[in-house]
N, C-alpha and C positions, 0 to 999 in steps of 0.2 A: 181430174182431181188435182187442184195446183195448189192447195193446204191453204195454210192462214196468208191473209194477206201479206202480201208483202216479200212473202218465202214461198220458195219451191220444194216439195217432197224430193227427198233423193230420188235420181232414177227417171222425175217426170220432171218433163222441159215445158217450158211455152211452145207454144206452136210454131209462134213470129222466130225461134232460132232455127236456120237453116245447116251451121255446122258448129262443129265441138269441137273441143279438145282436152285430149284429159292430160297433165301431168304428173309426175309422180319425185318427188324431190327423197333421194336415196341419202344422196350425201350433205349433210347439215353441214350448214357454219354455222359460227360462234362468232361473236366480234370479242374484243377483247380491250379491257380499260386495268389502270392504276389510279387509285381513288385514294385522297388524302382529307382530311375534317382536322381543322381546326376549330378548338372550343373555349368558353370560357367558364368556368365553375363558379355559383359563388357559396361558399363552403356554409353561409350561414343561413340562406334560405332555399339550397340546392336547385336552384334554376340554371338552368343548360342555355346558354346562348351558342348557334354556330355562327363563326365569324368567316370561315373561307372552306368551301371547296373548291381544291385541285384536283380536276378531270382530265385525263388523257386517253382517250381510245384511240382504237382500231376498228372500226365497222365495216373495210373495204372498201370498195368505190365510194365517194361521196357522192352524191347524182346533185343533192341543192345542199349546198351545205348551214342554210340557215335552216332551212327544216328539221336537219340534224341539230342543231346545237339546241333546236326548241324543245324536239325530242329528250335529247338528255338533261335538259334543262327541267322540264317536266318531270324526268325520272328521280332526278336529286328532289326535287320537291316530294313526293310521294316517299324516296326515303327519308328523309328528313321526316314526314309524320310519319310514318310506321315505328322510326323511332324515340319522339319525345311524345307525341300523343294521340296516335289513335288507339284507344282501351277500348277493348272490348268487355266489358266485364258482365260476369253470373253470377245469380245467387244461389244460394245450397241447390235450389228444386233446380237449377241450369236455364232458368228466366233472364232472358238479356235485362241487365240493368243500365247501359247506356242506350237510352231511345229515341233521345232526340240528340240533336246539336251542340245541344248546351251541357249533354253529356258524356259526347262522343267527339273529342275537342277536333278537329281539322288543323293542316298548316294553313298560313295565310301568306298573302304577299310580303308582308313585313316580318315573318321567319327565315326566310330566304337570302341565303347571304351572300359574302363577295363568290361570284364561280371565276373560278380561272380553268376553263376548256382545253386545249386542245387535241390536234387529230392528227393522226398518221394513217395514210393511204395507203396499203398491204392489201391489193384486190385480192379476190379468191380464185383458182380456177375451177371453183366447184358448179359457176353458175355463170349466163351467160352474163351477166350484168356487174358482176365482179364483187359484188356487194355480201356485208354479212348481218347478221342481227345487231342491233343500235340500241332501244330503248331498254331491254331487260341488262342492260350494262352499268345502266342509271339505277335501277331501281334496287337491286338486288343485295348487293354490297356495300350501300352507304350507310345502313345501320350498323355494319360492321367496322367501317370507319369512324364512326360517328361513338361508338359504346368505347372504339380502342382508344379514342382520343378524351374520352371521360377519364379514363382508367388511367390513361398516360396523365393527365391532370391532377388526379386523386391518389396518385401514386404514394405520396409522403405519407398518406393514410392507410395504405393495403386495402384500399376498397376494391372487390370484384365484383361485376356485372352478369347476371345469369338470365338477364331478359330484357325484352323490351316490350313496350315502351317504358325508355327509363323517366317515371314517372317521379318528380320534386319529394312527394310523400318516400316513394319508398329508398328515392338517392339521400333525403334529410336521416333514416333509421339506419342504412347503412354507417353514415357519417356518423350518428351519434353512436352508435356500437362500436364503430375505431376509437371513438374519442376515448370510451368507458373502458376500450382494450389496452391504450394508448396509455391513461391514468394508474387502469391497475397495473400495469407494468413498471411505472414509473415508482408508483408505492411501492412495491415489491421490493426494486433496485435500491430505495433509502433505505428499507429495512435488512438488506444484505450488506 
């Protein structure tokens, strides 16, 4: 019984292997990065432009170091859409209402901004190859660089971020509710 094509059932080998070997990785790495986004706002039709990510890991050994940089390179792409537009959206019944492409926006090559990379080599001695994890470095924290650098932009306004992706529609309600907060406040101030 060798399951669906293509795969092996746990436990059942092809016959053509003559020896094994099982491993067991006890002691995880981590790789480790400092991630910075630069953004641009523009406050009247709240479109997000990224203009630079600054990347700097630690993955351990580099073994090809262009494979790496494609890696993370790759990874800032993915966060960069998770944070300006992949929507997943439902409706009351929990029916996905993005279904196709044209709903479920993708980044493209031309969202992709200036990367300024670099790497620092801190092997591990957790493994024999010295190497640690790379791409979940990319992907995982650039929405978080990417909302703080909103915020840091939108600052004059007190606007805060509680999700993503930060979507134009709902960064434009925010804006307009500092503005109406901004007003009333300033009425206020002439009538005192």
């Amino acid at each position: 019984m060798a399951g669906t094509a293509g795969f092996v059932l746990p436990g059942v080998y092809p016959r053509v292997l003559k020896r094994q070997k099982t491993s067991f990785i006890d002691a995880m790495t981590y790789g480790m990065a400092a991630r910075f986004a630069e953004v641009e706002v523009d406050i009247h039709t709240a479109a997000v432009k990224v203009t630079r990510i600054t990347f700097i890991h630690d993955a351990g050994r580099l073994i090809n170091p262009m494979i790496a940089e494609g890696q993370i390179a790759g990874a800032i792409a993915h966060g960069i859409g998770n944070t300006l537009y992949e929507w997943m959206a439902y409706d009351d019944d929990a029916q996905p209402m993005a279904t196709t492409l044209a709903d479920y926006l993708l980044v493209t090559a031309s969202d992709i901004p200036e990367l300024v990379l670099g790497h620092r080599e801190t092997p591990t001695t957790l493994n024999p190859l010295g190497v640690k994890g790379i791409g979940e470095s990319g992907v995982v924290p650039i929405p978080a660089a990417i909302v703080s650098a909103i915020e840091n932009a939108l600052s004059p306004f007190g606007v805060r971020l509680n999700q993503f992706p930060v979507r134009p529609r709902d960064l434009s309600e925010l804006l307009s509710t500092a503005r109406e907060r901004h007003e009333r406040v300033s009425h206020e101030t002439k009538k005192a």
